[in-house]
N, C-alpha and C positions, 0 to 999 in steps of 0.2 A: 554247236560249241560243246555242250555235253556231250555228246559221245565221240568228238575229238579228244576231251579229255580223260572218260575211261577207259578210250582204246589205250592212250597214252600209259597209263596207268597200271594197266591190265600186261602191257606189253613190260613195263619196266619191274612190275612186281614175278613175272615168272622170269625175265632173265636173274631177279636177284634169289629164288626158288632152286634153277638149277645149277646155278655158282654154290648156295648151300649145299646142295645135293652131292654135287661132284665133290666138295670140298672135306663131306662127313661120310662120304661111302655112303650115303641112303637113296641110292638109285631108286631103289626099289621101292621106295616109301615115295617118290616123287608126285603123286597124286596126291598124298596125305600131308607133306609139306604145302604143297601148292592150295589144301584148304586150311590148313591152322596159319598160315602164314598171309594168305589172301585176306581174311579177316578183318588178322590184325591191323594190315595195313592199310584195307577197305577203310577200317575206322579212324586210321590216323590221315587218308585220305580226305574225309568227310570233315573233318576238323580242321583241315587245310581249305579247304575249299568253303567252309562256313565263314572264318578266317576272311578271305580273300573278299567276299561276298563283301560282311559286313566292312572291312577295311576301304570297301569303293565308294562307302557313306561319308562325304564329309562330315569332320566332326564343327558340329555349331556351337560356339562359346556361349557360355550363358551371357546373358546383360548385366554388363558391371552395378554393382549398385552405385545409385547417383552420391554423388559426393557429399558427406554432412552440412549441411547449412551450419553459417556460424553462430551460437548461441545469440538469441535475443536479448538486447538490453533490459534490463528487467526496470520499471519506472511504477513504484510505488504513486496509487493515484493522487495521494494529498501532495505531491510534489508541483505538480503544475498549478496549486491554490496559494505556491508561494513567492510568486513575485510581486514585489515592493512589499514583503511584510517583515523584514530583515528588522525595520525598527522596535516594531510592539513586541518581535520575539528576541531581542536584545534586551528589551527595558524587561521584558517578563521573566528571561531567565537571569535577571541583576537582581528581580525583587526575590526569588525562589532560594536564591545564593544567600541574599541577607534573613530570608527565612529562618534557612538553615544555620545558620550559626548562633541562634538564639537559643534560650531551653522549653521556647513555643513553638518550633516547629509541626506536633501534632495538633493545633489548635489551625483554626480555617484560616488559608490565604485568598482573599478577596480578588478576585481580578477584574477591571472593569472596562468594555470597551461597545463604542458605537460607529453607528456605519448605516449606507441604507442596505434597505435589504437582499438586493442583489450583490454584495459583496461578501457573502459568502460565513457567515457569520462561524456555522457549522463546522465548514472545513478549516478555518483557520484553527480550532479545537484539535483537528484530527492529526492539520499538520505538528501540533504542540506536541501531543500524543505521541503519534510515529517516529517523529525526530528531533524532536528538542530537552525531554522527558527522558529518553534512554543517555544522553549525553551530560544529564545531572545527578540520577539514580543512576547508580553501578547496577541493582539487580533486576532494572529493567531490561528484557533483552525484546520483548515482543508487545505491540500493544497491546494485547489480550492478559497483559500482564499489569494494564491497568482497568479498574472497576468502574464504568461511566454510567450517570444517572443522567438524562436528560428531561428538562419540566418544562412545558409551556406556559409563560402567565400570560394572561386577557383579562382583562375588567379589574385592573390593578385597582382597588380602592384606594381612594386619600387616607382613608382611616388605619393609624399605624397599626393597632392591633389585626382587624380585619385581614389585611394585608398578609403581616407576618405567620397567622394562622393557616390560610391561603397558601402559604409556600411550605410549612409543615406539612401540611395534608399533602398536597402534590406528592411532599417524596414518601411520603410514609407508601402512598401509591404505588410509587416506582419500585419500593423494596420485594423482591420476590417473594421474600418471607415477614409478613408482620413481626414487627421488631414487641419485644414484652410488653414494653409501655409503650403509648401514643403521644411518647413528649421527646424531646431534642435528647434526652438521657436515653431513652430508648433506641432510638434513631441510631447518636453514637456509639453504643454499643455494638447495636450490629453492621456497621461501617468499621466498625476497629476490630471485628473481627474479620472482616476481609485481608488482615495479614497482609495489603497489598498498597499505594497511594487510588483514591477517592476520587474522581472528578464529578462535582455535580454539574449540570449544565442549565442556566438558567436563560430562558431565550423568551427575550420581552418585546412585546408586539407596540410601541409607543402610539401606534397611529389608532389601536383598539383601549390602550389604557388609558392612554393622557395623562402622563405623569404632571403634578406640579410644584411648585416649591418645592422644599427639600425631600421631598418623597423618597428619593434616592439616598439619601443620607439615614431619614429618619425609619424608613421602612425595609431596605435589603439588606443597606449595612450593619443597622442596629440589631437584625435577624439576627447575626455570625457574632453580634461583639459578645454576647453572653452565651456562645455557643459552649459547651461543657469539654473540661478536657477529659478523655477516655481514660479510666481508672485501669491499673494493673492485671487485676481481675477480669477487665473484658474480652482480655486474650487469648482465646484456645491453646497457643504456643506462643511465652513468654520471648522466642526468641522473633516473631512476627511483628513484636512491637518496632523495632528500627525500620520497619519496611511499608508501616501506616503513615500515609499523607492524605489531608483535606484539600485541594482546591477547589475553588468556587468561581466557574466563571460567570461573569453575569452578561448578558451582548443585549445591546438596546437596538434593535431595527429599527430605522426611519422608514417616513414612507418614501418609496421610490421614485426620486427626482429625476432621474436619466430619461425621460420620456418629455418633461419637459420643458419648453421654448425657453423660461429664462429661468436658469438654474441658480439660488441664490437662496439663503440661511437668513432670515429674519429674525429678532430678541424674540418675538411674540410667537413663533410659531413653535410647533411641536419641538419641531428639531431642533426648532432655537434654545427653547428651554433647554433641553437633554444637554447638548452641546454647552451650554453654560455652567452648567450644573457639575459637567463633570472635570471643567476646566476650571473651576474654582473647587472643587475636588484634589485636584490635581495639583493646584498650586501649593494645598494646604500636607499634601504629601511632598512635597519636595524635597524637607528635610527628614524626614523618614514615612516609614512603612506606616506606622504603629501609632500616627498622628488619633487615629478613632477607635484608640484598643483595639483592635484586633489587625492582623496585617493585611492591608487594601496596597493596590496599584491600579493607578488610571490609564491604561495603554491608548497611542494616539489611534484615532478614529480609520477605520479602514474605508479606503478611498480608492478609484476607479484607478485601474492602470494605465498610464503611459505606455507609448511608443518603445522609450528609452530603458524604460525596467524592464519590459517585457524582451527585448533584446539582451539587456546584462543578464538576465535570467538562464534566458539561454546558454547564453556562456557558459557563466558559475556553472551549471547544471551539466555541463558534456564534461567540463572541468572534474568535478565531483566527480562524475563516473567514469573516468579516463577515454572517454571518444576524444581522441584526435581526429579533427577535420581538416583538409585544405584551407586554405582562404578563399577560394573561389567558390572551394563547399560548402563554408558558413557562412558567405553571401549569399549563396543561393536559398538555404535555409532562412538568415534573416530577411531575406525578399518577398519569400513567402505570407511572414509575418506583417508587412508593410500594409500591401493591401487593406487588412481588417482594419489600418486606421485612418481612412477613407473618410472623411465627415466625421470623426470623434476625437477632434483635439485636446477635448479635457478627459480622454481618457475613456477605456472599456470595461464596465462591469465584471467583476473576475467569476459569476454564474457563469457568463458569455466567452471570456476568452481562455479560460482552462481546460474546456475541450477541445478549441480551438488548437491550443500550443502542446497537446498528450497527441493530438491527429501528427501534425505536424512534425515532432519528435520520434514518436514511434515508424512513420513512415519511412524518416530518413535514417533510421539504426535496424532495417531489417534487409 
């Protein structure tokens, strides 16, 4: 095949040699055309012929890139900690509303709530935090925009001094930085320079303290009723002070009933007290906040989910984030949920079913 092609070649480059030739009178030069000219065209030969070569290669498309996946739903985790808690964060954010419109606002808002302890005491905080909080404060935009101290009490004394000293120390604790003094003036000082709203978190173990009588009245809340308001001067920047908030949650854990056989609240028992205590609490708030100098709210006690909320949950929630589903789609999704309540008519611990229903969620938005 090669030397079919440069006889070919060979043959076509000297008849176009002696057509020059004849053409410019250089007969006589026809050896010397026939090399400056073969050359040339030697090499525009070779070029042809590489050409040709490479051209018999098909050419292989590269592999398209795969198609973008569609952005993932984004499901902030204290979302799935809030089904059926629509009431306490209604009543909490009507008491935060009547806070603010007084001229005590930077003075401590009390908030009181019990539950046993697998309901989730924590994250109903976090859900407050993330999305109930930025909806009442304008300049919250992120929760790292609020400052959380969390304290654990155990061996609550009866003794109201004991006690309340007890809960001092704890936070002086938590403070990164020892505050000047070792007293509540010290403490608010350096909480009001935080330029930012406050959450302490007070998370009381009832089944290791054993609250009794007024305990609750005479020793957490009477803590807060003479708590100090932050003077002018504790301000690094005068314009921080519109942006200092106190609250105080305090969460009573019971001990954990869901385990057993007959689930029922006795006067006498731990839970019975708490539960009383805070319902005659609650009454004596009814016609305001400020019923115990200082502003308290008794929020209703969180309690196992249902079937039913845990399905409106669902909804609201795809609602909020614009997922439009079929109805065949959101059958199948609330079908999923069904199962889990299987032998738990009075409802599913919300430690147990919130990773349940983020599994669930996430699976079917990806």
């Amino acid at each position: 095949m090669w030397k079919f092609a440069l006889s070919n070649i060979n043959t076509i480059l000297n008849t176009i040699v002696t057509i020059l030739s004849t053409f410019f009178s250089f007969t006589s030069l026809t050896k010397g055309w026939n090399l400056l000219l073969g050359i040339f065209f030697g090499l525009v030969a070779i070029l042809l012929i590489i050409r040709f070569i490479l051209g018999r290669f098909k050419t292989v498309n590269p592999t398209p890139p795969p198609p973008p996946e569609p952005p993932k739903t984004f499901w902030p985790p204290y979302l799935f900690y809030l089904p059926n808690r629509k009431e306490q964060t209604a009543k909490l954010s009507n008491a935060i509303n009547e806070h603010e419109q007084t001229g005590v606002k930077q003075r401590p808002l009390v908030c009181l709530v019990g539950g046993e302890y697998q309901e989730s005491h924590d994250k109903f905080k976090d859900c407050f935090v993330g999305k109930t909080l930025p909806t009442l404060y304008r300049w919250i935009k992120h929760e790292h925009d609020v400052k959380c101290f969390e304290l654990t009490m155990c061996d609550c004394s009866p003794d109201r001094d004991e006690l309340q000293q007890d809960i001092l120390n704890k936070l002086i604790e938590k403070l990164s930085h020892y505050p000047p003094e070792n007293t509540k003036a010290g403490v608010t000082q350096f909480l009001a320079e935080q330029g930012q709203p406050v959450i302490v978190y007070i998370d009381i173990l009832i089944e290791d303290c054993q609250p009794v009588n007024d305990i609750i009245e005479k020793g957490f809340i009477e803590f807060w009723r003479d708590w100090p308001v932050p003077q002018a001067d504790y301000f690094i920047n005068q314009e921080d002070n519109a942006h200092y908030r106190l609250l105080v949650f305090m969460c009573f854990h019971y001990p954990n009933t869901t385990q057993r056989r007959f689930q029922f609240t006795t006067p006498w028992s731990i839970q019975g007290k708490v539960t009383r205590q805070l319902n005659r609490l609650d009454k004596q708030l009814s016609r305001s906040i400020y019923w115990f100098k200082v502003g308290t709210v008794v929020l209703p006690q969180l309690e196992s989910i249902k079937k039913e909320a845990a399905i409106e949950w669902l909804r609201d929630e795809c609602k909020n984030h614009q997922i439009t589903f079929s109805y065949d789609r959101l059958k199948t999704i609330e079908a999923k949920i069904r199962p889990f309540y299987q032998g738990h008519s009075n409802g599913i611990p919300m430690e147990t079913l919130a990773p349940q229903l983020q599994k669930i969620l996430q699976e079917s938005t990806t």
